[in-house]
C-alpha positions in Angstrom: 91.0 101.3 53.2 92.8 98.4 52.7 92.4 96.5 48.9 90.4 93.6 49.7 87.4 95.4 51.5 84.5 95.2 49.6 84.4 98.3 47.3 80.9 100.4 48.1 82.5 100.2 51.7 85.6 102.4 50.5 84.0 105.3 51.7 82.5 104.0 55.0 82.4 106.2 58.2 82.2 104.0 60.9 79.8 104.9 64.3 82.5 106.5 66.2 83.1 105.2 70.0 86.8 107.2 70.6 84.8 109.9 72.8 83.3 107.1 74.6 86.3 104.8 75.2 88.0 107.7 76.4 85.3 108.4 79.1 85.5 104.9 81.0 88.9 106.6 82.3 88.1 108.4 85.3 85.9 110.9 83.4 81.9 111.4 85.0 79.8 109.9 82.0 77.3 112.1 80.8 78.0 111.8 77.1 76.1 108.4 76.2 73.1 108.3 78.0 73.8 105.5 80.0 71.6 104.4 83.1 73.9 105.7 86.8 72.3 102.9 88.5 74.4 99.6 89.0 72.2 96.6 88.6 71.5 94.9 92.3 72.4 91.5 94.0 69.6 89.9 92.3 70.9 90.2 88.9 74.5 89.0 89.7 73.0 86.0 90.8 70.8 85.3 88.2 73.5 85.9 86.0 76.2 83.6 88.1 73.7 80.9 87.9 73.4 81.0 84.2 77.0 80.3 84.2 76.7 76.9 84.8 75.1 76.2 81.6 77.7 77.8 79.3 78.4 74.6 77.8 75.1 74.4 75.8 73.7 77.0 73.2 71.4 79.7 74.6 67.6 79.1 74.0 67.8 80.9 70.4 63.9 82.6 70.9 64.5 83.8 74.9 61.0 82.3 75.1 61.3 82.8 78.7 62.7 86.4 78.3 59.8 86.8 75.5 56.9 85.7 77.9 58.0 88.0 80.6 58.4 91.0 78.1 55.2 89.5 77.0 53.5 90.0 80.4 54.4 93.6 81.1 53.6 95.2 77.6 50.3 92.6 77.4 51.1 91.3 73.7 52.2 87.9 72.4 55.2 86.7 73.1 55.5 85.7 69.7 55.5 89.4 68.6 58.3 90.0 70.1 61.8 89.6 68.4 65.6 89.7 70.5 68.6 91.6 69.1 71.7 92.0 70.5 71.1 95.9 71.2 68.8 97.6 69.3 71.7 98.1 66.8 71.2 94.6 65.9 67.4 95.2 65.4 68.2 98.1 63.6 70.6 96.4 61.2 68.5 93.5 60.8 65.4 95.7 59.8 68.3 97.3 57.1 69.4 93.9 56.1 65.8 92.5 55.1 62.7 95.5 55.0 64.7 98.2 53.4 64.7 97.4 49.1 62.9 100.7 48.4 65.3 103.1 50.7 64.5 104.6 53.7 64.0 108.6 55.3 64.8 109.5 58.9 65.2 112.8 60.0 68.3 115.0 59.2 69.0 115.5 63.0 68.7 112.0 64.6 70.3 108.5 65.7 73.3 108.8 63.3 73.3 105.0 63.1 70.4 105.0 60.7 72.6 106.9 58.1 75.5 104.9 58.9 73.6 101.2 58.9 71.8 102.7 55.0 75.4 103.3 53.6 77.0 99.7 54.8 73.8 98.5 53.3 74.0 100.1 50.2 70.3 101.3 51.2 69.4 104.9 49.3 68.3 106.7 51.7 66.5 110.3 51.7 67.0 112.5 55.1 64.1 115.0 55.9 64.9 118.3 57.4 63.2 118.7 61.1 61.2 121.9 61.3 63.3 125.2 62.7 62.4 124.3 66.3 63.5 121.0 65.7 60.0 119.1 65.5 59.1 116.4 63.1 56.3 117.6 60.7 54.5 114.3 59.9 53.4 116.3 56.9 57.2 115.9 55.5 57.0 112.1 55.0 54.1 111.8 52.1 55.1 110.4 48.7 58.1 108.7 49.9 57.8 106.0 47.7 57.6 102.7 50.0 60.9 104.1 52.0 60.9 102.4 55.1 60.6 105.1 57.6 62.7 105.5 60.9 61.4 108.0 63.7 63.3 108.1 66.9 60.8 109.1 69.5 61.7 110.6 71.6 64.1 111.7 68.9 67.8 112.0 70.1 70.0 114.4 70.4 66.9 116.4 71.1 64.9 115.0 73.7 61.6 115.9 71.6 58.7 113.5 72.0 56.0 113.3 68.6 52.4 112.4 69.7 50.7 109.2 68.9 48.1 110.9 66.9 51.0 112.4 64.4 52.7 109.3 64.4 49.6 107.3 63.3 48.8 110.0 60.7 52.7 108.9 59.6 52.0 105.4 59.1 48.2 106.0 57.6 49.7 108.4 55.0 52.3 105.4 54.1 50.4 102.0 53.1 53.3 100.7 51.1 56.1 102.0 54.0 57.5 100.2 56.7 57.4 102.3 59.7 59.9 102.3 62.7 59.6 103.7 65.9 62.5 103.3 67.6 61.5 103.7 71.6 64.9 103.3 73.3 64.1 106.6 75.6 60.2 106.1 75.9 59.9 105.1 79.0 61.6 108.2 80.5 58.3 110.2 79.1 55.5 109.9 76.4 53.3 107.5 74.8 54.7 104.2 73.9 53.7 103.2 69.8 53.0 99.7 71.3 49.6 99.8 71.4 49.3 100.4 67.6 50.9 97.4 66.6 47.9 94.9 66.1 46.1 98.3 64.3 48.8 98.7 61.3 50.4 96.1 59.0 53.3 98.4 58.6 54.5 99.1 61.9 57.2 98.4 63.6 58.3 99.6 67.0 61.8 99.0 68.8 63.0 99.2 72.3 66.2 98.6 74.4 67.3 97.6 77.7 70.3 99.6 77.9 68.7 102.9 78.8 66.0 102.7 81.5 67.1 99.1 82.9 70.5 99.6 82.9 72.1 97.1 80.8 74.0 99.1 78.0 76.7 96.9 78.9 74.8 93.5 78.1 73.7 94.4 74.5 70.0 93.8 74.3 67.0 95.1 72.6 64.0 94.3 70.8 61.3 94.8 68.2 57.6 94.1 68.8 55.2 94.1 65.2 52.1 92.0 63.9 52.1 88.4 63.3 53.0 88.7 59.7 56.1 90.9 60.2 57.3 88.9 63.2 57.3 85.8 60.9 59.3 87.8 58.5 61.5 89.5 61.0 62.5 86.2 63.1 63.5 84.4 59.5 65.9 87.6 59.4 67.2 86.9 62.6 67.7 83.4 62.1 69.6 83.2 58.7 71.9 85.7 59.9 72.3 85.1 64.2 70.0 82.5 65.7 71.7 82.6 69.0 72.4 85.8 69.2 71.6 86.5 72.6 74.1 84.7 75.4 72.4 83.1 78.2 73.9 85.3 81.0 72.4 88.2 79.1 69.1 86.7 79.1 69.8 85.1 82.8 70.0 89.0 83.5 67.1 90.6 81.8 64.8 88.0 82.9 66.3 88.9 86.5 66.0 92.6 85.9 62.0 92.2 84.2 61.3 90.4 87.6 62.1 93.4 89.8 60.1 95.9 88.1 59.9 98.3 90.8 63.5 98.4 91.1 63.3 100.3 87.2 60.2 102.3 87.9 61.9 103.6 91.2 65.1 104.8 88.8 62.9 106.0 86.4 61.3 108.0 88.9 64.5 109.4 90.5 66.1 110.0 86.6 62.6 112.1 85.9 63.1 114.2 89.0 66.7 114.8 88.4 66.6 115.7 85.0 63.6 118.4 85.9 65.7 120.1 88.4 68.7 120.3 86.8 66.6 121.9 83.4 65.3 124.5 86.2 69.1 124.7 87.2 70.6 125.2 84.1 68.2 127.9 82.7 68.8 129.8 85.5 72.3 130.6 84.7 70.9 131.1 81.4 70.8 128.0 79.5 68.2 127.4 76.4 67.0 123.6 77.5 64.5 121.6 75.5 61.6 120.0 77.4 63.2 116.5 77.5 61.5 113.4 77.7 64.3 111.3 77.5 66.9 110.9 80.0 69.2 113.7 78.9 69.3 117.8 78.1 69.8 119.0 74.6 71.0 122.9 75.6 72.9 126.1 74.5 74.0 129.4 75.7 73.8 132.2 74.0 77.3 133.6 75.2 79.7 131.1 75.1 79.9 128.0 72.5 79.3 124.3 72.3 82.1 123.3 71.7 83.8 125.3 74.4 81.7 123.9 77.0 82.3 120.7 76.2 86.0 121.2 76.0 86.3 123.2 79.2 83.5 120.4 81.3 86.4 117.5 79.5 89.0 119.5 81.3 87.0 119.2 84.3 87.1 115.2 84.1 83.1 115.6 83.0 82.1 114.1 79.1 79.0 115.3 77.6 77.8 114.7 74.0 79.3 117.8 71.5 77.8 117.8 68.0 80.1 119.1 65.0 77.4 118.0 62.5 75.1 119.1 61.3 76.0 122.8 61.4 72.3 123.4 63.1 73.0 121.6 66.1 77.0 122.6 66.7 76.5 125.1 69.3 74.0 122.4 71.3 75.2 119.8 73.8 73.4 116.3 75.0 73.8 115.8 78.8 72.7 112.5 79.9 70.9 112.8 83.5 73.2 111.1 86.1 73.0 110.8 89.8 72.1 114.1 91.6 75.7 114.1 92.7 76.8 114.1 89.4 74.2 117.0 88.2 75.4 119.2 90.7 79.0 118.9 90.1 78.2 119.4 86.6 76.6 122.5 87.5 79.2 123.7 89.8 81.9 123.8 86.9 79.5 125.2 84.4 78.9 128.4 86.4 83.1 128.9 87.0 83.2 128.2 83.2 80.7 131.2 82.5 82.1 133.3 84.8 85.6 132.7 82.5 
């Protein structure tokens, strides 16, 4: 690190994209849990349109954006707060509800861990259970942490109940709770519905999953009137127009043809079934998944060889060196059943050495 970088950043580990970069060359993406659907004609033209209007600032609160977001998940549109990316949420939740420290799981988004150490945020990591559940008993006494619960929880494709969730929040008055929902609607119960119930709740969600717009950075939170307030002050002191107008022009586009997502969500869901059947049959271990990827391992041959042999086959899935629990697992993100049977192809030649 270079001298003039602040000094509690000496030690910094940035989120690291090399695996990904390197997969936009000619490699089948199944490492980052991207959406295989291209967005459709509508979109381009929404966003061509909003190119004509590049010469003025974007509207700084997407009330149009808002209202339509507003519509679908039937709550205010003034509950609802933009980011670019749920990383920006994320970050901005960091930057503003976090004095006290935070907990996440051991075995989660490793952004969270990242985001508390450029923050300077102490933050206390709670071992999941030996299957890899969260045990809502494990987060008592934490001291006014805010709290950060990936749910489903990624890599491992787990979903926690509503009821454990809520028994989460009730058992932490003085805690800021975070649900962060970027898989949800690939399976389980959305925390939504709790927001008006609980003062301390938060719940995040992201377009770049399900509605195919990783490449257009945008997410969002959705929380009581009292921590909206709080949360859009946030926002605005640090980006007010963070969201560009052709990415609005786009998600506005994309929340207008619903069906078009539900009918991807649909196909994703049946994919990702089949190729779980597929890939315990030639003797995988495969979590039930309610996300749209696969957290699996075989018992004969190694993580990190699979991934290095499917990479030698021009096919990127997720490999995790850390933590040592997780090193002989892989995350495969569901792709087109093209893809999912091509990646099956070279994973029986690869067992059979």
């Amino acid at each position: 690190m270079g001298k003039f970088l602040n000094s509690r950043l000496k030690d910094l580990v940035p989120y690291d994209t090399s695996e990904e970069i390197e997969s936009m060359k000619g490699y089948m993406r199944l490492n980052t849990n991207e959406s295989p659907f291209e967005l459709g004609p509508e979109i381009s033209k929404a966003v061509k349109d909003s190119v004509k209007e590049m010469n003025f600032y974007p509207d700084p609160d997407c009330r149009a954006l808002a209202k339509k977001l507003s519509e679908l998940l039937e709550i205010n549109p003034e509950q609802i707060i933009l980011g670019n990316g749920s990383d920006e949420i994320l970050n901005f939740i960091f930057t503003g509800f976090c004095e006290k420290g935070a907990a996440f799981p051991d075995i989660t988004y490793s952004f969270y861990k990242i985001l508390a150490k450029f923050h300077g945020v102490d933050f206390l990591q709670v071992p999941l259970r030996d299957d890899f559940t969260i045990n809502p008993e494990d987060y008592t006494n934490l001291n006014g942490r805010t709290i950060f619960i990936t749910n489903p929880n990624a890599p491992t494709s787990l979903f926690l109940s509503l009821n454990s969730i809520e028994k989460i929040i009730a058992q932490n008055p003085e805690s800021l709770i975070v649900i962060d929902e970027a898989y949800i609607d690939f399976g389980g119960d959305s925390a939504i519905r709790l927001i008006n119930s609980y003062k301390n709740l938060i719940v995040t969600r992201t377009f770049s999953k399900s509605r195919s717009m990783a490449g257009g950075r945008l997410g969002w939170a959705m929380t009581n009137y009292e921590l909206a307030k709080d949360f859009r002050a946030v926002k605005n002191s640090l980006a007010p127009y963070n969201i560009n107008a052709m990415t609005q022009a786009a998600a506005l586009a994309i929340l207008e043809h619903e069906e078009i997502t539900q009918k991807n969500l649909k196909i994703i869901k049946t994919v990702r079934e089949n190729t779980k059947s597929a890939l315990r049959e030639i003797g995988f271990e495969v979590f039930d998944s309610a996300a749209n990827f696969l957290f699996v391992r075989h018992e004969k041959i190694s993580g990190l060889k699979i991934f290095e042999e499917l990479k030698q086959n021009r096919i990127m899935i997720r490999h995790f060196d850390h933590p040592e629990r997780i090193s002989d697992f892989n995350r495969i993100t569901i792709g087109t059943p093209e893809q999912m049977q091509a990646m099956l192809e070279a994973l029986k030649k690869i067992l059979k050495g």
